[in-house]
N, C-alpha and C positions, 0 to 999 in steps of 0.2 A: 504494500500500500504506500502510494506518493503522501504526505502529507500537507494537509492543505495550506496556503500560503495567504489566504482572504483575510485571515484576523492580524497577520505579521504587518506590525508597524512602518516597518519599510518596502512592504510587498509593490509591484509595481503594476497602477489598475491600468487594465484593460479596457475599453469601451467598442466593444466589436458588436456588430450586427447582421443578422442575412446571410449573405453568402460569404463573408470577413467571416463573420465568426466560426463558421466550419472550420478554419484555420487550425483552431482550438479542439476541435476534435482530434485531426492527424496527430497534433501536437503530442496529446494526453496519451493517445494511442502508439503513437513511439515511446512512451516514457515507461508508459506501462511493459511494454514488448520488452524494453530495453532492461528493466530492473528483474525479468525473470531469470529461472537459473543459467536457461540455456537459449540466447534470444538467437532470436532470426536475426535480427537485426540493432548492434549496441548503438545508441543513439546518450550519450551525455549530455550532452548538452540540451535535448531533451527534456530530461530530467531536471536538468539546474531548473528549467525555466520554470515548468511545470509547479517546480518549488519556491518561484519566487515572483507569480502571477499571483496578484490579486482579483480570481477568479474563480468561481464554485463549480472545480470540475466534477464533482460528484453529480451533477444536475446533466451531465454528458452520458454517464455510464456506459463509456465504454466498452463495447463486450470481446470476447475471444477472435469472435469475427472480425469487426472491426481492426483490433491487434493484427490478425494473421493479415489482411488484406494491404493492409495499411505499409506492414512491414515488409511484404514480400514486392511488392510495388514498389519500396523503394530500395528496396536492396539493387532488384534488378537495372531501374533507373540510374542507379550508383552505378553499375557496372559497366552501362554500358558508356557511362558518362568515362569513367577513368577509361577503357580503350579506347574512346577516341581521343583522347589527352595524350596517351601513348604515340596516337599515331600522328596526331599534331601539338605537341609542346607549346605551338606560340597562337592556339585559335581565339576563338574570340566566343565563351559562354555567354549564351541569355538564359536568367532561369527565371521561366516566368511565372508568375501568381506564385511568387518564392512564400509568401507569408512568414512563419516563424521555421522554417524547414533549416535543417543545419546542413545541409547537403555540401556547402562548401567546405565547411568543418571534415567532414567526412569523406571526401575523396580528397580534400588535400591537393589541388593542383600546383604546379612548379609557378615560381613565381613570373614565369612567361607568358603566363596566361591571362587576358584580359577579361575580367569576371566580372556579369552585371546581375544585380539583385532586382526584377522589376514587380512593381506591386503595386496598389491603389494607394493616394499619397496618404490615408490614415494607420494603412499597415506599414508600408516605409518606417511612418514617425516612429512607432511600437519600435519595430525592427532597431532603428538607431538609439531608442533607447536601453535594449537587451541584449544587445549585440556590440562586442568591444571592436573599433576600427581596424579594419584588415587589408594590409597593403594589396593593390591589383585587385582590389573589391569596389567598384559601387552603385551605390543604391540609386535608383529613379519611380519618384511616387507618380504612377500617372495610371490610368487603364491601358490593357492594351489593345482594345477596339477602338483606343484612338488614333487616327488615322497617320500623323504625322512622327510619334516618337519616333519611329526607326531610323529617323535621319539624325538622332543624336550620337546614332553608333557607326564607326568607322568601318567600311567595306573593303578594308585591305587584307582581313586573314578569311581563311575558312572557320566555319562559326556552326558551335553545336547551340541547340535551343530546347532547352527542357521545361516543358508543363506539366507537373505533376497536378494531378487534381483540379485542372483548371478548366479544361477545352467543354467537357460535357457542362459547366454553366452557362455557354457561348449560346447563340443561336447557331445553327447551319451557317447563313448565310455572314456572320463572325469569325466563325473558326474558318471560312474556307477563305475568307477576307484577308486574316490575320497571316494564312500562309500562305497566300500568293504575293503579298508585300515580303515576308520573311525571303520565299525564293528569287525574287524579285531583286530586294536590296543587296542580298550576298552572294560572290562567287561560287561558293560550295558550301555544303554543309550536312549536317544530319537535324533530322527533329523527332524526338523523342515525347510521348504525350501516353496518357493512357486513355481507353476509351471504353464505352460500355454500348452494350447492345438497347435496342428500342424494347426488346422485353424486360433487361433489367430497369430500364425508367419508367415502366408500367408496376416495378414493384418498388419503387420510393418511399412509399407511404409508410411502410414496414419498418425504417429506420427510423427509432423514437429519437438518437440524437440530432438526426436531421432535420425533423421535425420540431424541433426545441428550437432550432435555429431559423425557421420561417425560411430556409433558403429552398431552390426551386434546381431541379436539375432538367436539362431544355435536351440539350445536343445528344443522339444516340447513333451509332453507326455501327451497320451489320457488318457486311463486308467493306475489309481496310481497302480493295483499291477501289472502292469508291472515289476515293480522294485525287489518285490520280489523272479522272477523266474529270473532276472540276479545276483542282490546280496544274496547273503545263509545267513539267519538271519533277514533278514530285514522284518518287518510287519507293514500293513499298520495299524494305528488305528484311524485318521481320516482324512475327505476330507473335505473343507469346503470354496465353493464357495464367491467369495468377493461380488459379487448382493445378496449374500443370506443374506447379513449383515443386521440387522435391524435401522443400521445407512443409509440406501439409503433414510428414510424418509424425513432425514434432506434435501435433494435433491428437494424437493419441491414435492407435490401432483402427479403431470403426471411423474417426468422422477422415482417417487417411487412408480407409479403402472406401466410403462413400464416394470422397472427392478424386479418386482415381477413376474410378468408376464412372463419375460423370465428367473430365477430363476429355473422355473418348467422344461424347456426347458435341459435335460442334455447336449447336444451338442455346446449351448451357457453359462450354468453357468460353464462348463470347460473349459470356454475359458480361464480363470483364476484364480488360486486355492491358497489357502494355506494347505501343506500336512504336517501331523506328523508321524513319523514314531518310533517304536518304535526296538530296537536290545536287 
């Protein structure tokens, strides 16, 4: 159990709302993951925050679900983030609808790396107050179905762009907006995002933390190259289901032969994805 940090005199308030505050779900949900004995995914920092928000995350209740999903999502986000770090030392990161995510903490890029933190300018502010300055880091509070930010960032490297948790609040006609200016502005790149199927947004309702948070999830997409025949450039190069993770084992014996089980299932392992794309 994280211990709550709402009544600590120094604790640092929060004021999030809507689709901001989901934020605070992942958050809780890596801290949780992170303090088990044998995590999917160690998330410290995390943790710190978790314990130093002035915030009633109990009012979230987090469940196992949650944790495993949460966790394996960005594990594999992390991974696929450091090999392309590998194969470009000097690219140019956008992590977008970063929120309170430690992602850069956690892969750790060489300091050759140009690293932007983008987010709505309320979560920024948070952000720069929980987050100590980090050279080759920075932060831009703006949306990013705003049309113009992408001309604050420099089109001379090849440039990875990661959305965690963000594209399925988009509309269609957003997300396919947001990546044809991404392919658009940059010489190369990869974009990394994860996606849910139109039948998992038919079961929304079911998530009581979501549901605490008044946020609305819009965007759902069956098959990934859909995307290819709206944005020009874009290819898919992998799909890769979160049940198909070989961390469901840790889930104990039944619910990690249930989730094998439906793994095989395409209609159910698309109910939630992480996609890479490459421009």
């Amino acid at each position: 159990m994280i211990p709550p940090a709402a009544t600590q005199p120094n604790a640092e308030k929060i004021e999030l709302s809507g689709v901001q505050e989901t934020l605070l779900i992942t958050l809780h949900a890596r801290a949780l993951e992170s303090r088990s004995p044998d995590p999917i995914l160690r998330d410290e920092t995390a943790e710190r925050l978790v314990e130093s928000i002035a915030y009633d995350f109990a009012r979230l209740k987090s469940a196992q679900g949650d944790r495993f999903t949460t966790s394996v999502r960005a594990k594999q986000l992390d991974a696929w983030t450091r090999e392309y770090l590998e194969a470009h030392p000097d690219a140019t990161v956008l992590h977008l609808g970063c929120g309170l995510d430690s992602r850069v903490i956690r892969v750790a890029p060489p300091p050759t790396v140009r690293w932007f933190e983008v987010d709505l300018p309320e979560v920024i502010a948070a952000r720069r107050r929980l987050y100590p300055e980090q050279p080759h880091v920075e932060m831009i509070g703006v949306s990013v179905t705003e049309p113009t930010w992408l001309g604050q960032i420099a089109d001379d490297r090849p440039t990875l762009v990661v959305a965690e948790g963000l594209l399925p609040y988009l509309s269609a006609a957003e997300v396919e907006d947001l990546l044809r200016r991404i392919v658009v502005r940059f010489p190369e790149g990869q974009v990394l995002f994860d996606a849910l199927s139109p039948r998992a947004l038919r079961s929304q309702g079911l998530h009581s933390s979501l549901r605490k948070t008044g946020a609305q999830l819009v965007w759902g997409l069956d098959d990934p190259h859909e995307l290819e025949s709206h944005v020009f450039g874009l290819e898919l190069m992998d799909e890769w289901p979160l049940i198909g993770s070989p961390d469901v084992a840790k889930l104990g014996w039944l619910k990690g032969k249930v989730l094998a089980w439906a793994a095989k299932r395409p209609r159910i392992a698309r109910m939630h994805r992480v996609l890479r794309y490459r421009f």
